[in-house]
N, C-alpha and C positions, 0 to 999 in steps of 0.2 A: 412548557415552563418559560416563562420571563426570562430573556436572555440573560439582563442585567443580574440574575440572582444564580445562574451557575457558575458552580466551581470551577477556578482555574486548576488548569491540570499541566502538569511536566510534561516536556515535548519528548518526544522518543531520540535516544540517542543515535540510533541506525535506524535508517526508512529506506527500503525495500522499493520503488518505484517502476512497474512493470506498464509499457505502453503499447496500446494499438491502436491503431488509425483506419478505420474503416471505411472497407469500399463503399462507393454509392450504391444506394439499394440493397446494402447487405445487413440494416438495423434489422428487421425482424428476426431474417432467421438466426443474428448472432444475441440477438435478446432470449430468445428460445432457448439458446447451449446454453448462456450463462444463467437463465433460471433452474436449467436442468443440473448444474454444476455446483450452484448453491444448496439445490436438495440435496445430491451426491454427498455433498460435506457433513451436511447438518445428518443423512442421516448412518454416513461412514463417522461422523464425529472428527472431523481433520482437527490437527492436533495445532492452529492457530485462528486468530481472526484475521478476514480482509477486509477491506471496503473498496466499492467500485465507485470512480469518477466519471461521467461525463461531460463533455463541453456540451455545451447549451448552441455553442454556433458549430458552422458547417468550417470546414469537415470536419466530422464526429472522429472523436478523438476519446477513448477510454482508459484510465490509466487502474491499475489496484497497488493499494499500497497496505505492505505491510510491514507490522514496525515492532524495531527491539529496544530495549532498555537497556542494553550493555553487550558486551560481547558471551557473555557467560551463557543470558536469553537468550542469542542468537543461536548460541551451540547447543541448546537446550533444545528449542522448535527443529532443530536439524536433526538432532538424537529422536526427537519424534518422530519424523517423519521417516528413520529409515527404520523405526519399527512398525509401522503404517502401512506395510506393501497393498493391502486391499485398496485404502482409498490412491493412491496412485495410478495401481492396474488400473481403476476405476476411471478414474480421469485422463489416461494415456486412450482407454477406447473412444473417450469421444472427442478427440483430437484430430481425429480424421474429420470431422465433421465442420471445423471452424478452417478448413484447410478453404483458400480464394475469399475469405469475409475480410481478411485482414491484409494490412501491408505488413512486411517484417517487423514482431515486434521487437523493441528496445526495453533492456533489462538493465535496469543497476542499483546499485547500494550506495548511499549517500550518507556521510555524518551528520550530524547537527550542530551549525557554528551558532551558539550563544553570544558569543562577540558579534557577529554581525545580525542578533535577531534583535525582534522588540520583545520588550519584559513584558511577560503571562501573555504570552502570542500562541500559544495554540488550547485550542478543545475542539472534545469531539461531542460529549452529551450535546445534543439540542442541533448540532449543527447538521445545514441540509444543503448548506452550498460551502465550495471554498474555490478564492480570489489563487490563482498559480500567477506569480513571474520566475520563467524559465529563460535566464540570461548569464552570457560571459561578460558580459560589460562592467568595467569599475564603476563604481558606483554604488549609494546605499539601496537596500529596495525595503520594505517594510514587510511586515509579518516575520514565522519561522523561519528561516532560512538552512536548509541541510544543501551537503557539496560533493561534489564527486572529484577526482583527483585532477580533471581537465580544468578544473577551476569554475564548470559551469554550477550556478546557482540556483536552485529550486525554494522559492518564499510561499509559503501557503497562509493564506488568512483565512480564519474560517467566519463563515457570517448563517446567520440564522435563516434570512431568506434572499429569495433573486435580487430584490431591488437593494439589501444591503448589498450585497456582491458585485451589480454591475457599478455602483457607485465606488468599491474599492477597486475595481479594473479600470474604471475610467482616470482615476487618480493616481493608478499604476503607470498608465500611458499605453503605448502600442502594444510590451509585452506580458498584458493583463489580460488572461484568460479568466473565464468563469464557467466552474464543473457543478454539476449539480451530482449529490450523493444520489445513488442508485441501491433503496434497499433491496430490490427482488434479483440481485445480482452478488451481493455481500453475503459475507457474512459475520454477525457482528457481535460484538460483546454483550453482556448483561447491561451492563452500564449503560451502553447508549440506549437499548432499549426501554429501561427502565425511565431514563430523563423524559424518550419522546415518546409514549408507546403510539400514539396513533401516525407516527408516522412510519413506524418500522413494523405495524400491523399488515402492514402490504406483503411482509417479508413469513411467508409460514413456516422456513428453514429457521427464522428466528426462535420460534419459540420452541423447537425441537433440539437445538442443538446445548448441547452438556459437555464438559471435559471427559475423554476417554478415560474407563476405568483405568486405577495403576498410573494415570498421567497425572500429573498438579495442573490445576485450573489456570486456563490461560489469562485471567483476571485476577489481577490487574496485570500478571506479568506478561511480554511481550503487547500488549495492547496497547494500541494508538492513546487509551484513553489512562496511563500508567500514572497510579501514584507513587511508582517507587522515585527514589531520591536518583536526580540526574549524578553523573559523576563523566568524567572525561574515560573516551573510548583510548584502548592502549594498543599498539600496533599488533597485528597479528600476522600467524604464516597465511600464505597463498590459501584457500579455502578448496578439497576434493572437489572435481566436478561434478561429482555424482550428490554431495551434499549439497549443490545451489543449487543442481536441477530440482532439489526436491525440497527447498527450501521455501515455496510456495505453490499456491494451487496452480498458478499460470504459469510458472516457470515449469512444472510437472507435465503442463497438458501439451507447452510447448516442444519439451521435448528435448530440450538441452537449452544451454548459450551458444555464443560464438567463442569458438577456442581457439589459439597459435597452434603452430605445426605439432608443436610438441605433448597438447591438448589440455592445456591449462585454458582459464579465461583468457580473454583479451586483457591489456592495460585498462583499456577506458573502461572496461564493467566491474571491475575490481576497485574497490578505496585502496587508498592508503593503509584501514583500518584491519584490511586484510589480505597482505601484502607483507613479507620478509620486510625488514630493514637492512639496508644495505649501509 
């Protein structure tokens, strides 16, 4: 589809951003887990969508992001997932197996500052690359921008192909990454599918996966590609730990966060948005 003729879509208000950084030489067999990980979902039915990034430069760097449209979504995909124990179990066994591919991953929850993005900055139909600046520095950057409570900024542009992408990384400056979508490692909504189908034909989990009986269709709600109506995220308590390990596939396989003494998250992996007010 002509990019120019797809619908702009509302950016998610909570995005989910789970990263790994892989060791040299460790692309094949961690491409292996996560196709095997994708099938696991699609054919346990995990009760949201992800998508997987890659950088396109060395060192490979893979992030999955998943995204909510309010806090309501959020506590929704959480309620799913602890009634899920299968696809969990599921995924905790093959966790052993991605153990030396990766560096320690980095997990956090980001809002979405509409004050600092550009107007109808995000979609997901069609798109098969997207521009990241990941910065603490003042300063404007362009695209969607979501934030975490250290102040650091995450802007994503998304672009149709490579050559648009390396031209908004170039205009980005030094901290303009370029991820290429990875469908045989996603899992992804109808929607996008249906915008691109030959490029998510790669993906055979695609076309298998359905919303678990008894659950409501994860489309549009909690998807990246969400036409519900934005509205401002409103402070929440501290989130169980056991609800954000389970709160995506990779945070599940990983096997927890990092917690304080006391075994809460950490400050920096927790927002604002969920978090007492004091």
């Amino acid at each position: 589809m002509p990019w120019p003729l797809l619908a702009q879509e509302p950016p998610p208000q909570i995005l989910q951003i789970y990263r790994e950084r892989l060791k040299p030489g460790a692309e094949a067999a961690y491409g292996r887990i996560e196709e095997e990980i994708a099938r696991t979902c699609a054919r346990l039915k995990c009760p949201h969508a992800y998508l997987a990034l890659e950088s396109v430069a060395e060192p490979k760097e893979v992030w999955w992001l998943n995204a909510y449209t309010s806090e309501a979504d959020r506590d929704r995909v959480g309620r799913a997932w602890d009634e899920h124990a299968a696809v969990t179990a599921a995924l905790r066994r093959i966790a052993p197996r991605k153990k030396g591919l990766t560096d320690e991953p980095v997990n956090v929850f980001a809002a979405f500052r509409s004050d600092l993005s550009a107007a109808s900055c995000w979609r997901m139909a069609g798109t098969r690359f997207f521009t990241i600046v990941m910065t603490s520095a003042d300063g404007n950057v362009d695209g969607c921008v979501f934030m975490v409570p250290d102040g650091t900024r995450f802007a994503f542009t998304p672009a149709a192909t490579r050559a648009d992408a390396s031209r908004q990384a170039a205009a980005a400056g030094a901290d303009g990454k370029v991820f290429a979508v990875r469908p045989s490692w996603s899992v992804p909504e109808e929607a996008w599918v249906a915008a691109d189908p030959g490029f998510w034909r790669t993906n055979a989990p695609a076309k298998r996966r359905r919303a678990r009986p008894g659950l409501p269709s994860t489309a549009p709600r909690g998807a990246l590609a969400s036409s519900v109506r934005a509205h401002p995220v409103r402070a929440h308590r501290l989130l169980p730990a056991r609800r954000v390990d389970q709160q995506s596939v990779h945070a599940s396989v990983a096997g927890g966060l990092k917690r304080n003494p006391k075994g809460e998250l950490r400050d920096e992996e927790v927002p604002q948005v969920f978090r007492t007010q004091t």
